[in-house]
C-alpha atoms as an extended CHARMM CRD file, in Angstrom:
* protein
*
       257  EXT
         1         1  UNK       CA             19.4550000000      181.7470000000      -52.5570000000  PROA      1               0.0000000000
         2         2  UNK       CA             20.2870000000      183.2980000000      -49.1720000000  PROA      2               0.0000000000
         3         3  UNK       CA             23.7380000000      183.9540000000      -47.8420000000  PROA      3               0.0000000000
         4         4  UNK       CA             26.8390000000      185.1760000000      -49.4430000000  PROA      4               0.0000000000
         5         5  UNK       CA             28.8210000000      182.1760000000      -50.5290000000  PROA      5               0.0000000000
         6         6  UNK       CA             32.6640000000      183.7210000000      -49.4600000000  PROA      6               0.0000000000
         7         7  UNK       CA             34.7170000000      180.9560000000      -51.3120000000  PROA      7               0.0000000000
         8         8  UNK       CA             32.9800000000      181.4710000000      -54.4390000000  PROA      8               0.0000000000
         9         9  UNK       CA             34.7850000000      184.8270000000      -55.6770000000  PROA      9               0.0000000000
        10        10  UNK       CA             37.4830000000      185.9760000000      -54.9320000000  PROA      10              0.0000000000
        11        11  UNK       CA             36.4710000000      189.0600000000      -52.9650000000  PROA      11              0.0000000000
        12        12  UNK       CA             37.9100000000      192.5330000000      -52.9180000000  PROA      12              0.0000000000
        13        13  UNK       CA             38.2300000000      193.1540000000      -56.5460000000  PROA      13              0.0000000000
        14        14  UNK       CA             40.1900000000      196.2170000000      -56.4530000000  PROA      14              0.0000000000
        15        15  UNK       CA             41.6460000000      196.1340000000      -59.1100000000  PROA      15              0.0000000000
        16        16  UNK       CA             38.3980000000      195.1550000000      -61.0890000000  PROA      16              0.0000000000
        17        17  UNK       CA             36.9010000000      198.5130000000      -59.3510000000  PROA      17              0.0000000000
        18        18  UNK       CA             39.3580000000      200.6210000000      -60.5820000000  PROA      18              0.0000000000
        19        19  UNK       CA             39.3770000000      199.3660000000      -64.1920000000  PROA      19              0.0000000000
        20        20  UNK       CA             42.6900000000      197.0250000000      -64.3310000000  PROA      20              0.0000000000
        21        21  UNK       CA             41.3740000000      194.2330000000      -65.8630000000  PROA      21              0.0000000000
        22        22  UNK       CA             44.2370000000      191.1500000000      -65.9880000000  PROA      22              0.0000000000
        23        23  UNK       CA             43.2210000000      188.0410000000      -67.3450000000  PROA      23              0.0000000000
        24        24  UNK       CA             39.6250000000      186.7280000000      -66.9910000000  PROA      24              0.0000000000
        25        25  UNK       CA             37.0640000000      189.1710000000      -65.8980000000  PROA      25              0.0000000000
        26        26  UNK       CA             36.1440000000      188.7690000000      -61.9010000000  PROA      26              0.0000000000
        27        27  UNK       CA             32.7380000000      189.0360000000      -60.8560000000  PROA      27              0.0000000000
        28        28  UNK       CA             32.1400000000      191.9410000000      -58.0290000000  PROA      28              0.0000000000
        29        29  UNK       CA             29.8900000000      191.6770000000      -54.9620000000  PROA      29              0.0000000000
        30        30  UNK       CA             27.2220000000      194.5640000000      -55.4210000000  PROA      30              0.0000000000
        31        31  UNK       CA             24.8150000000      194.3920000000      -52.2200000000  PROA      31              0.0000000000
        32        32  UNK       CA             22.1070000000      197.0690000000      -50.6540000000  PROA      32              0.0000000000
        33        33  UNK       CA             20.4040000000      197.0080000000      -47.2100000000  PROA      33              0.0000000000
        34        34  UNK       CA             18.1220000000      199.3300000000      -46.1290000000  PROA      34              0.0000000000
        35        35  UNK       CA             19.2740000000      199.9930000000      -42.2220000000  PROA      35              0.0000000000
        36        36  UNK       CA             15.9530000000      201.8680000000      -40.4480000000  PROA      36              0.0000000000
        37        37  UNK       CA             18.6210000000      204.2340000000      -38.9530000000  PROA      37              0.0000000000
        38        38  UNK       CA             20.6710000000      201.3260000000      -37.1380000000  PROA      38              0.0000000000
        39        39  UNK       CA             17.0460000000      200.8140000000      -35.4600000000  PROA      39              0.0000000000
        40        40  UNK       CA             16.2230000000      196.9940000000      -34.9790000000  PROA      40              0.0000000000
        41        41  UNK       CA             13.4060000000      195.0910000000      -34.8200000000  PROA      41              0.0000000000
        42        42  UNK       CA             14.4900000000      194.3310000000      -30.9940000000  PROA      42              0.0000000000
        43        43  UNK       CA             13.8310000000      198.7540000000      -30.5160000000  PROA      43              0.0000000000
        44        44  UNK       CA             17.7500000000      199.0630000000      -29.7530000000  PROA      44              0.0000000000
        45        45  UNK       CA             19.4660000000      201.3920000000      -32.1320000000  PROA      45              0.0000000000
        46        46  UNK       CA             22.8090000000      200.3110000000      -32.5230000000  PROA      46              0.0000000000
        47        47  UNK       CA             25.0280000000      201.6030000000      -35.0920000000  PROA      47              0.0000000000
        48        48  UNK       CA             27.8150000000      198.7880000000      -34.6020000000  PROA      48              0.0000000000
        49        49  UNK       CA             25.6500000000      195.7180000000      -35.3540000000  PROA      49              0.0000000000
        50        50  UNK       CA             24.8540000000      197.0650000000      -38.6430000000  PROA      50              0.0000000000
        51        51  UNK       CA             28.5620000000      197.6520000000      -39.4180000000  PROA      51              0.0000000000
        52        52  UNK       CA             28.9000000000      193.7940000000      -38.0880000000  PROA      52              0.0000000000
        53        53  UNK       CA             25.9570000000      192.5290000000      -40.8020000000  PROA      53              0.0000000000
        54        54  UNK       CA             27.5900000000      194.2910000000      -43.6480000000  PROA      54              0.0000000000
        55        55  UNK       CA             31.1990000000      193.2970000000      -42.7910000000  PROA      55              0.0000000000
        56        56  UNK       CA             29.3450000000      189.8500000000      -42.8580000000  PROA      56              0.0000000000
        57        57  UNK       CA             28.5500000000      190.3140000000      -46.8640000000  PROA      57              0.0000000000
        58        58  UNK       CA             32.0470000000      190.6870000000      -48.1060000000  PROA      58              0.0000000000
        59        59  UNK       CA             30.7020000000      193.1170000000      -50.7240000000  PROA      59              0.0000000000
        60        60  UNK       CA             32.6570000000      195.2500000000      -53.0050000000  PROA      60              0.0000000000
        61        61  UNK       CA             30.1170000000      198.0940000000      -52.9080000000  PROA      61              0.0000000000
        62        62  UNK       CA             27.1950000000      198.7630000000      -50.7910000000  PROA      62              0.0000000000
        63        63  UNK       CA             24.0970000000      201.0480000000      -51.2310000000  PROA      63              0.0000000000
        64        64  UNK       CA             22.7680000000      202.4170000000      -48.0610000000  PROA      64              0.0000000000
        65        65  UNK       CA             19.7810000000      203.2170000000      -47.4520000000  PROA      65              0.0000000000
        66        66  UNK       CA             17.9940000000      205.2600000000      -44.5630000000  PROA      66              0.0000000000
        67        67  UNK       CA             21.6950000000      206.1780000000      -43.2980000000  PROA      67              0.0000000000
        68        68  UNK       CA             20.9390000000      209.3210000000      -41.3760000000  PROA      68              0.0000000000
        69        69  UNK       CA             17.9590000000      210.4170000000      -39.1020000000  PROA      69              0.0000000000
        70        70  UNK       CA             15.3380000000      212.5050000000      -40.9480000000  PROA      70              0.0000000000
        71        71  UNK       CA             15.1130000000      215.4800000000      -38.9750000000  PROA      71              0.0000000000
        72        72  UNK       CA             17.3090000000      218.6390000000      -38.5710000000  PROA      72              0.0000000000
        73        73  UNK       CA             20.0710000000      218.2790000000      -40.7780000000  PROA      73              0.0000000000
        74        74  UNK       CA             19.7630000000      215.0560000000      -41.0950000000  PROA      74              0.0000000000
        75        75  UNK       CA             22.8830000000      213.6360000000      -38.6680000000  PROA      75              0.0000000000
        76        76  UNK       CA             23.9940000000      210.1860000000      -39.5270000000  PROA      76              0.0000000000
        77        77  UNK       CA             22.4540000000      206.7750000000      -37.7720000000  PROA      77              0.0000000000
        78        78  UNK       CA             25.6860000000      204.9920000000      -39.0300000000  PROA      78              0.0000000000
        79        79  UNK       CA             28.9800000000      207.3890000000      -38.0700000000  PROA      79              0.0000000000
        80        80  UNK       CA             31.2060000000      208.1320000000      -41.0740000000  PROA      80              0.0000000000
        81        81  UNK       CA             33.9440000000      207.7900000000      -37.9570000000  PROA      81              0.0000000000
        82        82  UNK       CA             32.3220000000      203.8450000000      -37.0870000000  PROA      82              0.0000000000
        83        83  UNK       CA             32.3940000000      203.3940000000      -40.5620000000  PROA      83              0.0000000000
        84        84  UNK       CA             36.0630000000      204.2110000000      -41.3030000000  PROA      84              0.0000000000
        85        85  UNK       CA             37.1940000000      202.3850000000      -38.2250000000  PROA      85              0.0000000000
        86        86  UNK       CA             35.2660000000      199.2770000000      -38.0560000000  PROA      86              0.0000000000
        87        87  UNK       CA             34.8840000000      198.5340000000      -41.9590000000  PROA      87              0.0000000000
        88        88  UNK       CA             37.2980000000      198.3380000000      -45.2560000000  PROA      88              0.0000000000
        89        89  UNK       CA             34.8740000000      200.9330000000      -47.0490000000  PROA      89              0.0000000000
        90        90  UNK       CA             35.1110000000      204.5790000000      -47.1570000000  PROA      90              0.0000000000
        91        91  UNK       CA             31.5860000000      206.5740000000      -47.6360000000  PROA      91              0.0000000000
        92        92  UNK       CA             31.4650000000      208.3640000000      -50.6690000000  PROA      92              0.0000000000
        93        93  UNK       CA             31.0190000000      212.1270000000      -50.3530000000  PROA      93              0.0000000000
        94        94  UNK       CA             27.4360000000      212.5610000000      -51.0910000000  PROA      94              0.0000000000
        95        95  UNK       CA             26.2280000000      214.2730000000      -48.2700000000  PROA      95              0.0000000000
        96        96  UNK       CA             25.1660000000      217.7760000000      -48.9190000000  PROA      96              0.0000000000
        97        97  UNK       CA             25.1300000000      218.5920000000      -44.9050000000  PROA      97              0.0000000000
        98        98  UNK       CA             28.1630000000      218.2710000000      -42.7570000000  PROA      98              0.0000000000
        99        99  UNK       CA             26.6100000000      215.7850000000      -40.4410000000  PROA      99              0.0000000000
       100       100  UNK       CA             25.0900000000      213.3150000000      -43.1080000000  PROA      100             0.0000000000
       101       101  UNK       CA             27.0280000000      210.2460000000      -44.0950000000  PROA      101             0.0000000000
       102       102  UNK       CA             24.4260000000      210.0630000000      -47.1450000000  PROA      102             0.0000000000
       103       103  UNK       CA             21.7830000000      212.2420000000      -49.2850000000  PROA      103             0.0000000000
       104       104  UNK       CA             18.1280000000      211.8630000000      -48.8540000000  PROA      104             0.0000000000
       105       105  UNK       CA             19.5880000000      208.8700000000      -46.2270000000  PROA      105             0.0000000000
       106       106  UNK       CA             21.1610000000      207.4160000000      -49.4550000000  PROA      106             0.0000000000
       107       107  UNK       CA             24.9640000000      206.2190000000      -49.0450000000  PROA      107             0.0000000000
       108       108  UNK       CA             27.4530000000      204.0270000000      -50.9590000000  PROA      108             0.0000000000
       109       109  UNK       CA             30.1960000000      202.7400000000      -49.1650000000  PROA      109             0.0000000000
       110       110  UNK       CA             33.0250000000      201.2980000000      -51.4010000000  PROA      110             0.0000000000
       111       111  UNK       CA             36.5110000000      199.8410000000      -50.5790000000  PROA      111             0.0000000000
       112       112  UNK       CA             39.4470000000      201.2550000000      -49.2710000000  PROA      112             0.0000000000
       113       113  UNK       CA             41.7790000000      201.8170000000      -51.8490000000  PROA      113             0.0000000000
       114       114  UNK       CA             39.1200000000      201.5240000000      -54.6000000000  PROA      114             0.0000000000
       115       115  UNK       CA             38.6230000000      205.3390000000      -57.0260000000  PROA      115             0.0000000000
       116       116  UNK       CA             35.3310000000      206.8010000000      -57.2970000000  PROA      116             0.0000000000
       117       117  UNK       CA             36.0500000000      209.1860000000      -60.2360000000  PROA      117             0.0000000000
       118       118  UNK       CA             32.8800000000      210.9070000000      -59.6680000000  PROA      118             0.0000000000
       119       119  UNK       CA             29.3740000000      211.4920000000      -57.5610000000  PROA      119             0.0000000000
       120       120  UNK       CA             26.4870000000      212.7860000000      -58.4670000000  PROA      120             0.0000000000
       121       121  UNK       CA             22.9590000000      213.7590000000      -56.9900000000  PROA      121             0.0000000000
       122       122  UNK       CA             19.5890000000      213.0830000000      -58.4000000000  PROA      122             0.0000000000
       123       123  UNK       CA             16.3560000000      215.3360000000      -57.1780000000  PROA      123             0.0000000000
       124       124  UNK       CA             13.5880000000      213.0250000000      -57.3140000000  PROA      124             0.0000000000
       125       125  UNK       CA              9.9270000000      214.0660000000      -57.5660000000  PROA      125             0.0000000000
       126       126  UNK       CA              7.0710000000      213.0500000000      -55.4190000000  PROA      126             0.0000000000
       127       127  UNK       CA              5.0500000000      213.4750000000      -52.6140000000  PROA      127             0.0000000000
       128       128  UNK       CA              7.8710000000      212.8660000000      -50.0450000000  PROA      128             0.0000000000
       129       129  UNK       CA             11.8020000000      214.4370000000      -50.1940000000  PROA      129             0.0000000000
       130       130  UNK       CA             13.7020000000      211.7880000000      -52.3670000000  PROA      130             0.0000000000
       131       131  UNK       CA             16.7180000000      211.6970000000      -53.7450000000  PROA      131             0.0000000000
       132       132  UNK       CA             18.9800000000      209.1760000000      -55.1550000000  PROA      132             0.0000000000
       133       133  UNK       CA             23.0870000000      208.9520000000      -55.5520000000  PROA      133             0.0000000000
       134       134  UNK       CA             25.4580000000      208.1250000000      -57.9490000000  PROA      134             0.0000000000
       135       135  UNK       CA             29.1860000000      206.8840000000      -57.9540000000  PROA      135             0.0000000000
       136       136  UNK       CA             30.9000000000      206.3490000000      -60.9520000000  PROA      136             0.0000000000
       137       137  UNK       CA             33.6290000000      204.1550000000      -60.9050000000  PROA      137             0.0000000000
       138       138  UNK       CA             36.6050000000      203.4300000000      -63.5090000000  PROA      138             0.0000000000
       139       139  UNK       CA             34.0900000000      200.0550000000      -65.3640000000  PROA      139             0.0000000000
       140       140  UNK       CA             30.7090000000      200.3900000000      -63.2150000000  PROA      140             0.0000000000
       141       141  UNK       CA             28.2210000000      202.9170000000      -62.5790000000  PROA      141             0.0000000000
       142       142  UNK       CA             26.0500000000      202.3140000000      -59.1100000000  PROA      142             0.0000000000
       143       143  UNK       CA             23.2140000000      204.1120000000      -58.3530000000  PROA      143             0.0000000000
       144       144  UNK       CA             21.6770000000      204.0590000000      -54.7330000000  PROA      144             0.0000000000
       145       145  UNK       CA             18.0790000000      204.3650000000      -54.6200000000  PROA      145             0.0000000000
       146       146  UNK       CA             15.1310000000      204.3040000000      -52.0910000000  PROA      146             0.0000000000
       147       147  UNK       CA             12.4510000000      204.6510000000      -53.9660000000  PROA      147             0.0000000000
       148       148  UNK       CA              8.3780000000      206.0170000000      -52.7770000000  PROA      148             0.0000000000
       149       149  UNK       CA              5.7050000000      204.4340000000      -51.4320000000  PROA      149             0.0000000000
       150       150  UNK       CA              3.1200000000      205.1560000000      -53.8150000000  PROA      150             0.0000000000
       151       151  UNK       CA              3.5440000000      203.7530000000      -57.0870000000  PROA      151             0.0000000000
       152       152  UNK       CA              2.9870000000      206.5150000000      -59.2030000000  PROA      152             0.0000000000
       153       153  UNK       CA              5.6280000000      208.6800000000      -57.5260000000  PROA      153             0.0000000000
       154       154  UNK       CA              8.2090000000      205.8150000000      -57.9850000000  PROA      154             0.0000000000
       155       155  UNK       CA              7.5750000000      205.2040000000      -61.4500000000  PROA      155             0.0000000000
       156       156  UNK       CA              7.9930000000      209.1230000000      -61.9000000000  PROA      156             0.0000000000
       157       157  UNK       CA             11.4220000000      208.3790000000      -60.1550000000  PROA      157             0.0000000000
       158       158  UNK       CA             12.1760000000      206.0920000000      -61.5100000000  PROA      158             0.0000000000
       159       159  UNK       CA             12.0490000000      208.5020000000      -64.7700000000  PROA      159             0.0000000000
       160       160  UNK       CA             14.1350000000      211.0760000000      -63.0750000000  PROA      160             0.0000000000
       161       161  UNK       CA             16.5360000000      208.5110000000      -62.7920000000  PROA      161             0.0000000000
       162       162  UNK       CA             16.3160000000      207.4650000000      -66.5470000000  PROA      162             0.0000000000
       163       163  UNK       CA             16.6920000000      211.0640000000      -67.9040000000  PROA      163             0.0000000000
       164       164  UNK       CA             19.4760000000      212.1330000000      -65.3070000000  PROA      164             0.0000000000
       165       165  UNK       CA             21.5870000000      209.2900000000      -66.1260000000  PROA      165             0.0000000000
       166       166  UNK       CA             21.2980000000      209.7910000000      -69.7950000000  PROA      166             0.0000000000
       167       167  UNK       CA             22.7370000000      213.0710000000      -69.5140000000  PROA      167             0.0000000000
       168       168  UNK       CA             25.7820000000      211.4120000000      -68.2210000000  PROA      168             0.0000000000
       169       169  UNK       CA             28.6690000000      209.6100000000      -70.3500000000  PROA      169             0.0000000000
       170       170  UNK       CA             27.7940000000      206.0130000000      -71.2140000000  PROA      170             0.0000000000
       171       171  UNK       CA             29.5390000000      203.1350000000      -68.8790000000  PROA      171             0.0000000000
       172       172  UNK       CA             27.8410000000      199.9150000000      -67.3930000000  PROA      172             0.0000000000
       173       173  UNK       CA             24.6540000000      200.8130000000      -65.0480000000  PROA      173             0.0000000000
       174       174  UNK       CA             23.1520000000      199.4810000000      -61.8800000000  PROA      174             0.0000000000
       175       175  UNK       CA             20.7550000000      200.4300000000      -59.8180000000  PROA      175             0.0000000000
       176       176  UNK       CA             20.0280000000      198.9170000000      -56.3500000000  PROA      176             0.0000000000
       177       177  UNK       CA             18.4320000000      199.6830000000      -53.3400000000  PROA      177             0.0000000000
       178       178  UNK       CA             14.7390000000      199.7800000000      -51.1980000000  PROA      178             0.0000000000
       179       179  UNK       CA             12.5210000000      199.5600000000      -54.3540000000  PROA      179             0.0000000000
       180       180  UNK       CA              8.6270000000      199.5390000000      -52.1750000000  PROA      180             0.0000000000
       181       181  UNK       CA              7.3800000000      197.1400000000      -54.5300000000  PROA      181             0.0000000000
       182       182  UNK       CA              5.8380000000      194.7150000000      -53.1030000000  PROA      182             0.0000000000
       183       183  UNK       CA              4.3220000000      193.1770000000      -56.7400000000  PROA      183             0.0000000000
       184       184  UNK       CA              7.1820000000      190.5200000000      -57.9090000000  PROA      184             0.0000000000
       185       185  UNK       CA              6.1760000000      191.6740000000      -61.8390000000  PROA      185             0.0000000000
       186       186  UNK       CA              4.5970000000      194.8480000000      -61.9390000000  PROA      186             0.0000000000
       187       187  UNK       CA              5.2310000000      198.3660000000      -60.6700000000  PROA      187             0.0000000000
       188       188  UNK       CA              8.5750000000      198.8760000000      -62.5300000000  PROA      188             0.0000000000
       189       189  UNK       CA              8.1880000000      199.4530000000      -66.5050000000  PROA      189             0.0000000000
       190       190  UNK       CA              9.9890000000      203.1290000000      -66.8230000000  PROA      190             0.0000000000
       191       191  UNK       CA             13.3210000000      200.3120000000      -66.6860000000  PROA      191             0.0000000000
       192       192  UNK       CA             12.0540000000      197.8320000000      -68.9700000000  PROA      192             0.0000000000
       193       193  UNK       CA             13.2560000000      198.7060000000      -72.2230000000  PROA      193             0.0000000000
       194       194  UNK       CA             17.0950000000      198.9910000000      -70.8180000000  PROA      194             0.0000000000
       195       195  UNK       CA             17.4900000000      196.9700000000      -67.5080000000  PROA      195             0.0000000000
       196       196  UNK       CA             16.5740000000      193.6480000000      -65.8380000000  PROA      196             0.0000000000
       197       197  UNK       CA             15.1950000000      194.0840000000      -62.6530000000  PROA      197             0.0000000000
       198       198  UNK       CA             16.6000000000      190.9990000000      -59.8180000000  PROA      198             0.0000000000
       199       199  UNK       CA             14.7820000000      190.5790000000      -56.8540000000  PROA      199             0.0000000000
       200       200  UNK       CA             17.2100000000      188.2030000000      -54.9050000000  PROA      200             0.0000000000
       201       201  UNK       CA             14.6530000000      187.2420000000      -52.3730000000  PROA      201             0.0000000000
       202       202  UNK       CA             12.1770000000      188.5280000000      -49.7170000000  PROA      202             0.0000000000
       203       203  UNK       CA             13.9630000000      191.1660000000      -47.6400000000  PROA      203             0.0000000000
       204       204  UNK       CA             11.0530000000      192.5950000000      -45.3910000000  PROA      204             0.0000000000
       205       205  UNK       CA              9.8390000000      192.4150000000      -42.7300000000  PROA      205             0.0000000000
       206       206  UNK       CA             13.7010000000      191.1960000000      -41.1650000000  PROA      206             0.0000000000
       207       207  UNK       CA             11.6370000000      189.0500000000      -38.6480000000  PROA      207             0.0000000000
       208       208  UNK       CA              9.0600000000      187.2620000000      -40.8910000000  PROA      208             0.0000000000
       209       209  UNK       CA             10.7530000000      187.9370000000      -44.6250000000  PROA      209             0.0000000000
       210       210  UNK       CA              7.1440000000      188.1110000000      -46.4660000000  PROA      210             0.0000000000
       211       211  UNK       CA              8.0480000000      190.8890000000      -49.7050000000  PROA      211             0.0000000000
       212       212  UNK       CA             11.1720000000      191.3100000000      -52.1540000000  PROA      212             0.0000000000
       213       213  UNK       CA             11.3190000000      195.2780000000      -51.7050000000  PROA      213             0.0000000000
       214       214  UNK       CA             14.8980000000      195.8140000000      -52.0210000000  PROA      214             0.0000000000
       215       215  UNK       CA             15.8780000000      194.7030000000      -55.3270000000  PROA      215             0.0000000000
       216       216  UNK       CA             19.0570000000      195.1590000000      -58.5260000000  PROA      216             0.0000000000
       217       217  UNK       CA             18.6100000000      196.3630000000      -61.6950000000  PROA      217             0.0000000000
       218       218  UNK       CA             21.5400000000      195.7150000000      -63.8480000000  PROA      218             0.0000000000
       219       219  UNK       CA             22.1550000000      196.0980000000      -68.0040000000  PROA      219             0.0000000000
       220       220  UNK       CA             21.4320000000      193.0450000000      -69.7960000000  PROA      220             0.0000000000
       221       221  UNK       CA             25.0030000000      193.4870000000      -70.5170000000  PROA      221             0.0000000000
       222       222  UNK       CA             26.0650000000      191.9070000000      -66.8320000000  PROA      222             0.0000000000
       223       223  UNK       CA             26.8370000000      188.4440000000      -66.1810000000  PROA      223             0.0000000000
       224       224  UNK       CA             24.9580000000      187.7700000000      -62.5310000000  PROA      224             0.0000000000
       225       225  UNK       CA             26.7440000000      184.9220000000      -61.0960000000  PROA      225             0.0000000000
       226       226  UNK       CA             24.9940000000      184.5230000000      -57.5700000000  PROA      226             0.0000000000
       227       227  UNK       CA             22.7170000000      186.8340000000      -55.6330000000  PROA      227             0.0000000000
       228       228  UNK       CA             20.3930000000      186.3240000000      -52.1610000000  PROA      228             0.0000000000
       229       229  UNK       CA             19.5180000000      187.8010000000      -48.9220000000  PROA      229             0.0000000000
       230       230  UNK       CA             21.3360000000      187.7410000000      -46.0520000000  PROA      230             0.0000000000
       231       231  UNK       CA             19.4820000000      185.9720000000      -43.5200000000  PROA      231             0.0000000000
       232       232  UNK       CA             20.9460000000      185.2730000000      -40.1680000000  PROA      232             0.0000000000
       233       233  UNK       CA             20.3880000000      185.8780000000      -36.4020000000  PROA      233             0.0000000000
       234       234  UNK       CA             22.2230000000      189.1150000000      -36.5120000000  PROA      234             0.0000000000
       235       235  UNK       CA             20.7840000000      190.6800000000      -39.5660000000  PROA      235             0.0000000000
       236       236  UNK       CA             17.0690000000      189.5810000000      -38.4770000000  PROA      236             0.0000000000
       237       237  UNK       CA             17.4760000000      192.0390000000      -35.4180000000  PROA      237             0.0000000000
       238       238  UNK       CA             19.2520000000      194.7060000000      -37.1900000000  PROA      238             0.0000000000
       239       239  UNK       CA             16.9230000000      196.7140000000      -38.9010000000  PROA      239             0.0000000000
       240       240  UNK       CA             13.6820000000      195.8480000000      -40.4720000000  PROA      240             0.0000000000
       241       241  UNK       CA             15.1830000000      194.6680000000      -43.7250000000  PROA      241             0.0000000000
       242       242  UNK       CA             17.3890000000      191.6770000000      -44.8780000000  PROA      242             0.0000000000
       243       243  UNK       CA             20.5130000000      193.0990000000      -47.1260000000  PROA      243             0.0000000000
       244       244  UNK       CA             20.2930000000      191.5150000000      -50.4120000000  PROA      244             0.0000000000
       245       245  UNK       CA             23.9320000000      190.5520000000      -52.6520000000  PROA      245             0.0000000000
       246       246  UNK       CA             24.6740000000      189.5240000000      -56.2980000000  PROA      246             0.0000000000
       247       247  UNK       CA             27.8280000000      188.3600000000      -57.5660000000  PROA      247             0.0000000000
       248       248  UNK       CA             28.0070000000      190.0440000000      -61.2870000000  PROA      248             0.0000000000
       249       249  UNK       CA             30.5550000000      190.6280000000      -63.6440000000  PROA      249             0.0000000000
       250       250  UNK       CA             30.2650000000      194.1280000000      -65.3920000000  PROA      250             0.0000000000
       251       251  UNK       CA             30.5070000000      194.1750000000      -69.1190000000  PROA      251             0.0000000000
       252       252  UNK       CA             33.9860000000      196.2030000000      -70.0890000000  PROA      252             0.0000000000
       253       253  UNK       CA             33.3710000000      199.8040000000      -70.6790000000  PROA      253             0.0000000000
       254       254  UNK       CA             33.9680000000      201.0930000000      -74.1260000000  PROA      254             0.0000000000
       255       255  UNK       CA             37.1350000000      203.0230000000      -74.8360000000  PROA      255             0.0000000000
       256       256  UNK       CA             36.5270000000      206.5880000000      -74.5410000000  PROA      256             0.0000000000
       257       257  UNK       CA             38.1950000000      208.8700000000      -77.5800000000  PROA      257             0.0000000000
């Protein structure tokens, strides 16, 4: 599996994003890349060619990581401005400084016209600042994550994220982003007992794809129709990681009383 396959959904599922469901469920486009800043494996940083690559996905939502430089108050490496002129997404407000387009260098962009009802924030332990970031939409939950590089601190995340989420009211769950596993089975059992964990294909290093590090976890609940990594001249000199896609169709969401 490697790049999107356009004709096979129809894309831009507003209405499926915003809960109006009409006839036979349609499946979404979920996807996550992991952008180094806008700094490519050529050493140019450039801010529009990552905006080009995820144009390229024709996803419905899109977890950013490494979004803003990690110094200072943390400006943005992709311009909220770029973003709302060259794109059909909107970033969601989960910046905490007025110069970030994400949290932690977290970011979910999400279509124009499409509701966010709500964001929310998750402190993450370990030995370096984490964080990840939640947007809850009408039928769909999506959390953004870029997890540690030491497997003990991830799997403590990973716990954080567990216990923060079940604090929050009960609607279909994903999770996607920069996982830093490089094992294809291990490393990941605090989401066993609730989630499948898809690794679409080998992501890193951009130029010579050799690990699966970004990665999906979605309720056993979902229908995944399609998923892969993008793969193409552009997105190999990008950043140092391949975006990955799947093509799911989120369970409906109980009715709340």
């Amino acid at each position: 599996m490697n790049n999107p396959k356009n004709h096979s959904k129809p894309l831009h599922n507003i209405d499926a994003l915003n809960g109006v469901q009409e006839g036979p469920a349609q499946s979404l486009r979920l996807a996550s890349y992991n952008l180094r800043k806008c700094l490519g494996t050529d050493r140019r940083r450039a801010p529009g060619r990552i905006l080009d690559v995820i144009n390229g996905i024709d996803a419905d939502v899109v977890a950013l990581q490494e979004a803003d430089m990690r110094l200072g108050q943390r400006p943005a490496a992709l311009p909220q401005r770029m973003i709302e002129t060259h794109t059909d997404f909107v970033a969601l407000p989960v910046s905490t400084s007025p110069v970030s387009v994400g949290w932690h260098g977290n970011a979910i962009l999400l279509r124009k016209d499409a509701v966010a009802q709500q964001v929310h924030r998750i402190d993450l332990p370990g030995l370096e600042p984490r964080g990840a970031v939640v947007a809850d939409l009408a039928n769909l939950r999506v959390v953004a994550v870029h997890l540690g590089l030491l497997r003990a601190n991830r799997q403590k995340q990973l716990h954080a994220i567990r216990s923060a989420l079940a604090d929050l009211d009960t609607r279909p769950t994903v999770i996607l982003g920069d996982f830093n596993e490089w094992s294809r089975t291990g490393g990941l059992a605090p989401l066993k007992d609730a989630f499948e964990v898809l690794a679409p294909g080998r992501s890193f290093h951009a130029s010579r794809p050799i690990a699966a590090l970004d990665r999906i976890a979605y309720e056993p609940s979902f229908d995944v129709r399609d998923a892969g990594v993008v793969e193409t001249d552009l997105s190999r000199r990008a950043s140092d990681h391949l975006p990955i896609w799947a093509d799911v169709i989120a369970p409906q969401r109980p009715a709340q009383t």
